[in-house]
N, CA, C and O atoms as a GROMACS GRO file, in nm:
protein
  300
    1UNK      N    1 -22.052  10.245  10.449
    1UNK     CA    2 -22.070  10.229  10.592
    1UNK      C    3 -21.979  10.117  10.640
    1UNK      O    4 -21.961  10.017  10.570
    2UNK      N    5 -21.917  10.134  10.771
    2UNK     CA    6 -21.861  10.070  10.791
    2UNK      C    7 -21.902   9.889  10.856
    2UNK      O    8 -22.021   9.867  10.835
    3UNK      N    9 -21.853   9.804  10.904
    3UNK     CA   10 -21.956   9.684  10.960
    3UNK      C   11 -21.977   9.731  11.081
    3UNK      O   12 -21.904   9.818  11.128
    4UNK      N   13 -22.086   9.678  11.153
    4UNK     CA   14 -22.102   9.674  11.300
    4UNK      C   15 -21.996   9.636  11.383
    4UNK      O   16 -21.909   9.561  11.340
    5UNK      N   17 -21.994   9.688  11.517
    5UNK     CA   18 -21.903   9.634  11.607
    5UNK      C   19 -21.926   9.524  11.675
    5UNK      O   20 -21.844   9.463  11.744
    6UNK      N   21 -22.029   9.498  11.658
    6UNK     CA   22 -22.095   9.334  11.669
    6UNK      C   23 -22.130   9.269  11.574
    6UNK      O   24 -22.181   9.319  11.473
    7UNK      N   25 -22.108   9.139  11.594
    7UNK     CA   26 -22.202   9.078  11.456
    7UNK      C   27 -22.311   9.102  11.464
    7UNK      O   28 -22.367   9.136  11.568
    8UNK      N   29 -22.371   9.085  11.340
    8UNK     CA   30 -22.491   9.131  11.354
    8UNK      C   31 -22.586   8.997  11.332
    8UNK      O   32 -22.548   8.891  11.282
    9UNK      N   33 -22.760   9.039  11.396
    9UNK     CA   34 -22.801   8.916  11.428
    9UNK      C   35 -22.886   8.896  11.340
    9UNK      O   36 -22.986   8.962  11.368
   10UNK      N   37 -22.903   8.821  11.217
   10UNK     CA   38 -23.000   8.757  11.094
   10UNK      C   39 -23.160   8.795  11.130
   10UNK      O   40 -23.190   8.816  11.248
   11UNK      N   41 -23.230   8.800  11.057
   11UNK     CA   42 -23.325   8.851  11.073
   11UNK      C   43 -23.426   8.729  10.977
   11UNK      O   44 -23.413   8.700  10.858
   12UNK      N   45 -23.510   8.683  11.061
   12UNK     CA   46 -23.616   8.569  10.972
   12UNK      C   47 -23.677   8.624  10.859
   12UNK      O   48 -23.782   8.683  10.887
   13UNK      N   49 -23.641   8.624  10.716
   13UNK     CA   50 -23.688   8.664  10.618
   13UNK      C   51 -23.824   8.661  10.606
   13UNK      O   52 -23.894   8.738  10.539
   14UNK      N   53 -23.862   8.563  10.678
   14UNK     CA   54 -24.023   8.586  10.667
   14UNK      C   55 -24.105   8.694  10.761
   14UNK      O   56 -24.227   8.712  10.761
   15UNK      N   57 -23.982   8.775  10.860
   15UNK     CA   58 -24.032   8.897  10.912
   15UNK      C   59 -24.106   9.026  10.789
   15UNK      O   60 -24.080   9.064  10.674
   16UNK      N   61 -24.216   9.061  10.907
   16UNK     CA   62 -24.304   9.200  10.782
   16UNK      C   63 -24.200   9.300  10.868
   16UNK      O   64 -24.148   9.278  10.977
   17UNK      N   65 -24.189   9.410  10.786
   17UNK     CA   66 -24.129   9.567  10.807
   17UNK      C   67 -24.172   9.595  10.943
   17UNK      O   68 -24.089   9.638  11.024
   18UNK      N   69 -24.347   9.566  10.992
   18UNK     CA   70 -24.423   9.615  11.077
   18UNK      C   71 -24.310   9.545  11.222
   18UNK      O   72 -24.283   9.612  11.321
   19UNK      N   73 -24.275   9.444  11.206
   19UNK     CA   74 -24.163   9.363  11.310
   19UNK      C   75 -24.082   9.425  11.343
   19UNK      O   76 -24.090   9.408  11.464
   20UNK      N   77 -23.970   9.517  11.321
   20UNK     CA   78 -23.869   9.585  11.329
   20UNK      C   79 -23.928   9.679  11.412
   20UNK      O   80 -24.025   9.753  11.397
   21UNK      N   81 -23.842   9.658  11.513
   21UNK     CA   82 -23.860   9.758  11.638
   21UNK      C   83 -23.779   9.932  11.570
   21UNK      O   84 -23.681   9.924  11.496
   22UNK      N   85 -23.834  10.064  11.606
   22UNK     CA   86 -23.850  10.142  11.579
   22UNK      C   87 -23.706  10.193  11.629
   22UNK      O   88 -23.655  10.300  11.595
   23UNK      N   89 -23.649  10.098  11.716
   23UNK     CA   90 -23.525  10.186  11.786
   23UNK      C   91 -23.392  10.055  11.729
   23UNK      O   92 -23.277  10.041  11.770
   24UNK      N   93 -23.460   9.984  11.630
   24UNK     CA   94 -23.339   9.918  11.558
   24UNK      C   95 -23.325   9.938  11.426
   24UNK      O   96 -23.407   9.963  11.338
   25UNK      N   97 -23.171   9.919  11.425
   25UNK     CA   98 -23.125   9.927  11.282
   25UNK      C   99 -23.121   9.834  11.231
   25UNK      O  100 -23.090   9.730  11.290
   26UNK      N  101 -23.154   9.839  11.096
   26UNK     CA  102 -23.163   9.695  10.960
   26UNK      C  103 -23.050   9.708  10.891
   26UNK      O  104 -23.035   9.807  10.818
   27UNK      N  105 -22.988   9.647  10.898
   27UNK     CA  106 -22.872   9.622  10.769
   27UNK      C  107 -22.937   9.523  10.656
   27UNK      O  108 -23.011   9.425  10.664
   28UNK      N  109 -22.881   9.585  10.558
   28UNK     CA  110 -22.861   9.434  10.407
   28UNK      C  111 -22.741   9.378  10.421
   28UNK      O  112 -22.684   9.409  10.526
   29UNK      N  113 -22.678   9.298  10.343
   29UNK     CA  114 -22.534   9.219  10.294
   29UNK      C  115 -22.583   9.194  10.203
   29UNK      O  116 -22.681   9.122  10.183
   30UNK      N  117 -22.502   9.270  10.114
   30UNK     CA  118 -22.483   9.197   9.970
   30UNK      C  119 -22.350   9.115   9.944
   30UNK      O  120 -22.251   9.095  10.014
   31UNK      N  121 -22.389   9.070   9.806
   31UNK     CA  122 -22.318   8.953   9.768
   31UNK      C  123 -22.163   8.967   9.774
   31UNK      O  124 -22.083   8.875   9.788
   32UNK      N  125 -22.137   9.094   9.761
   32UNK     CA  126 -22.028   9.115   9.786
   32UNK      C  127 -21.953   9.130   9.922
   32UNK      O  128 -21.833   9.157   9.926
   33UNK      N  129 -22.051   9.107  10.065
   33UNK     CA  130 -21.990   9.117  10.185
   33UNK      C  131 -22.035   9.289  10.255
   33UNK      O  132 -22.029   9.312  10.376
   34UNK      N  133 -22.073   9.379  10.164
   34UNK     CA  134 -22.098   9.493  10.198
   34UNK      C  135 -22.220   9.501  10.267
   34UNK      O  136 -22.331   9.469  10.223
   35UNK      N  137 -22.184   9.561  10.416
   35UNK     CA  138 -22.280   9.584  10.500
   35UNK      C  139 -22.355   9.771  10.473
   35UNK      O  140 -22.276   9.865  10.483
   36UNK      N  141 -22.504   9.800  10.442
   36UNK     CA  142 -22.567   9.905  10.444
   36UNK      C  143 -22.659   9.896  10.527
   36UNK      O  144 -22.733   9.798  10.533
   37UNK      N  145 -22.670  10.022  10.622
   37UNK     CA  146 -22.803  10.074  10.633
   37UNK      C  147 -22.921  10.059  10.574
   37UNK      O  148 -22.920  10.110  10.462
   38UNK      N  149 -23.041  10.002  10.607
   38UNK     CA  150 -23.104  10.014  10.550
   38UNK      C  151 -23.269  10.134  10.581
   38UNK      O  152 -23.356  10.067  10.637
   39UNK      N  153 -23.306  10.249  10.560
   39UNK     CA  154 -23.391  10.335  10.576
   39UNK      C  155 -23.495  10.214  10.610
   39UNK      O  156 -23.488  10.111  10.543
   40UNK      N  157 -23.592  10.226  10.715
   40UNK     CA  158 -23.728  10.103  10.699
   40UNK      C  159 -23.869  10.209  10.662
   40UNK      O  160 -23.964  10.193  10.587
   41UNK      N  161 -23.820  10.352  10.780
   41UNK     CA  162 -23.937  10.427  10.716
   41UNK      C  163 -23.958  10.443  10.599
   41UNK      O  164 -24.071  10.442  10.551
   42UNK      N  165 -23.865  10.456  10.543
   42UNK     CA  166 -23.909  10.518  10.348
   42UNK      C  167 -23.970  10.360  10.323
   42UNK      O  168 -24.089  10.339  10.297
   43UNK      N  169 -23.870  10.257  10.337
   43UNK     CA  170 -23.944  10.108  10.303
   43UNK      C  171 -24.111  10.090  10.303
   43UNK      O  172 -24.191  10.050  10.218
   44UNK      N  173 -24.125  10.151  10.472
   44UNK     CA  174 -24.260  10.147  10.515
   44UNK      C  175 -24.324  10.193  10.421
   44UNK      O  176 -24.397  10.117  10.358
   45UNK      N  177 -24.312  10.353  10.379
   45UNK     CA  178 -24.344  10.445  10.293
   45UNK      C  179 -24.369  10.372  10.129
   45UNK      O  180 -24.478  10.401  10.081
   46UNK      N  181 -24.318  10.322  10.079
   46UNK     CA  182 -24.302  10.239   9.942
   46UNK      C  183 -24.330  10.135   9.901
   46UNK      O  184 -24.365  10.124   9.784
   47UNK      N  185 -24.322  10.010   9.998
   47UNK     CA  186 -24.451   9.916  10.020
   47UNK      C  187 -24.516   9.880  10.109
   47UNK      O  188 -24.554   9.762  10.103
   48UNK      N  189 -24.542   9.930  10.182
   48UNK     CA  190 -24.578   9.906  10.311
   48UNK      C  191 -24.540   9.797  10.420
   48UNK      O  192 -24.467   9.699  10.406
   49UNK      N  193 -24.602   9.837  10.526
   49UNK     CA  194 -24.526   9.798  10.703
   49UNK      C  195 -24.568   9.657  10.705
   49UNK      O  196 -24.534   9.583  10.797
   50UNK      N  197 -24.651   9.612  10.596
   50UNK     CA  198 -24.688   9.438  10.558
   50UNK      C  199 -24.608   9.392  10.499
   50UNK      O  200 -24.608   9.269  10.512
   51UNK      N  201 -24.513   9.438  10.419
   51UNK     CA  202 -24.434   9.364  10.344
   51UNK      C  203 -24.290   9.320  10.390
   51UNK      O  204 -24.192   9.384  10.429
   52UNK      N  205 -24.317   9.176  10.368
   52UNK     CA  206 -24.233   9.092  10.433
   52UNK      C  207 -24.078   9.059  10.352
   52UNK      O  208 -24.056   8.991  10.252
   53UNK      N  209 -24.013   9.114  10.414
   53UNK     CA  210 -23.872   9.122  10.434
   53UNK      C  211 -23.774   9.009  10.307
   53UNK      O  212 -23.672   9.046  10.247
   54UNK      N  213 -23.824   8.906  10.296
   54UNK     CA  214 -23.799   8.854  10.181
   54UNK      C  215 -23.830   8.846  10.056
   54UNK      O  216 -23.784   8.781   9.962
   55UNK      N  217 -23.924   8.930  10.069
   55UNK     CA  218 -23.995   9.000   9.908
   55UNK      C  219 -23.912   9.075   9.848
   55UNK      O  220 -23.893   9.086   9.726
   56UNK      N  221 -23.817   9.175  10.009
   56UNK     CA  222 -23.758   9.333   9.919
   56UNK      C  223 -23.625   9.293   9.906
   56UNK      O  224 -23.568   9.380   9.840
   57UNK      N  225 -23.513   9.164   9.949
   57UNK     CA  226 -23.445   9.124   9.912
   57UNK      C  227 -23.393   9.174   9.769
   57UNK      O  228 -23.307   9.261   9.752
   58UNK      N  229 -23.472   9.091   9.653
   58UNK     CA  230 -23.443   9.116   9.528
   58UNK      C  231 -23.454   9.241   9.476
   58UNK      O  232 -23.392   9.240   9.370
   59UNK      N  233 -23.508   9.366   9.499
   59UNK     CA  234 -23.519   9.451   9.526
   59UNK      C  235 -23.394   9.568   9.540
   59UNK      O  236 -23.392   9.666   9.466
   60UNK      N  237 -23.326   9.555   9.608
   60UNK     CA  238 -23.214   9.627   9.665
   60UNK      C  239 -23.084   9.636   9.610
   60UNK      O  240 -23.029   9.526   9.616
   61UNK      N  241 -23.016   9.723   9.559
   61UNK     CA  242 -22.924   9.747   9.488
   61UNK      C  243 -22.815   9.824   9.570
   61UNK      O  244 -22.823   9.937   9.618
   62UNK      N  245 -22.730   9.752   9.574
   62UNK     CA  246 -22.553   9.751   9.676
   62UNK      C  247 -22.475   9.920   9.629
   62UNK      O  248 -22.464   9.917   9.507
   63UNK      N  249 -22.452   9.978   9.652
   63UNK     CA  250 -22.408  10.130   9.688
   63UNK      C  251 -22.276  10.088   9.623
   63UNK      O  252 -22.251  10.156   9.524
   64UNK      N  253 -22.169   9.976   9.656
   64UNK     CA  254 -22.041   9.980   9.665
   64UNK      C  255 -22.027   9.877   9.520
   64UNK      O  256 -21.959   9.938   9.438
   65UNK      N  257 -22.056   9.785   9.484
   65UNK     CA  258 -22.075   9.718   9.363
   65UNK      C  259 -22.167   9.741   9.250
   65UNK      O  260 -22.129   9.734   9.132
   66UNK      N  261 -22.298   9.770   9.289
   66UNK     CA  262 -22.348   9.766   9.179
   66UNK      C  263 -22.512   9.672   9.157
   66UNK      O  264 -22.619   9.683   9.096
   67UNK      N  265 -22.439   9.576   9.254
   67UNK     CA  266 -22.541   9.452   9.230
   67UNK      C  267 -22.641   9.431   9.255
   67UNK      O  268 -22.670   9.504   9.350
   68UNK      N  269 -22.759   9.345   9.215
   68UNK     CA  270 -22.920   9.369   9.278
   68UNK      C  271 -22.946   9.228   9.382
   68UNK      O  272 -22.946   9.112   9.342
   69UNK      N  273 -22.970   9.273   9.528
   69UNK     CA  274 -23.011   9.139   9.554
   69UNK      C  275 -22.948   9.125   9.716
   69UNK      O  276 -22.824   9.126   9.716
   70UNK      N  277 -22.989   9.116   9.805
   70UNK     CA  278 -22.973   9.178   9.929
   70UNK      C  279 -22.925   8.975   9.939
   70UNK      O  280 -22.986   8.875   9.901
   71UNK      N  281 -22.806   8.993   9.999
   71UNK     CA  282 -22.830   8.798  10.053
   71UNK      C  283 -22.903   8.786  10.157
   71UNK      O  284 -22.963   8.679  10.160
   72UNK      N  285 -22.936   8.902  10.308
   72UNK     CA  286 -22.965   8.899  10.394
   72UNK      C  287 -23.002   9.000  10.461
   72UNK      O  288 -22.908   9.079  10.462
   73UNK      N  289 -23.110   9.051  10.531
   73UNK     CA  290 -23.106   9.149  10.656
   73UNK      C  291 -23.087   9.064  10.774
   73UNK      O  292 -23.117   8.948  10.802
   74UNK      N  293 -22.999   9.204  10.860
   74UNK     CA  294 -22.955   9.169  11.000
   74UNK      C  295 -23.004   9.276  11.056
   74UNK      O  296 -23.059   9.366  10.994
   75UNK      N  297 -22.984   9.274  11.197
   75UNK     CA  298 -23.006   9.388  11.319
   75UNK      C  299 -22.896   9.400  11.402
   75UNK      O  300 -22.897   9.479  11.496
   0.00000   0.00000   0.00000
């Protein structure tokens, strides 16, 4: 995926899933600079709409490298 045409705006890790407005998109950055999509329904779906955003960090594995470990969600 390509980056946004805006920067994109950090997201307080201590946000729950349930926070994310329904008509926004979540990105990760991984360590490598690679910006993804991130699905929140399936998220919702897998640990639920309580689980707070800096939990699933470590979690997340980069499409384009390889690597485990989100540095950040944005919107």
């Amino acid at each position: 995926m390509t980056r946004p045409d805006r920067k994109p705006e950090r997201v307080d890790p201590e946000e729950r899933l349930q926070d994310v407005a329904g008509w926004e998109i979540l990105f990760a950055l991984c360590k490598c600079e690679h910006f993804a999509e991130v699905d929140i329904r399936r998220l919702k779906r897998k640990f639920g709409a309580d689980t707070v955003l800096r939990t699933l960090e470590p979690k997340l594995k980069c499409a384009k490298c390889g690597g485990s470990g989100a540095r950040h969600f944005s919107l």
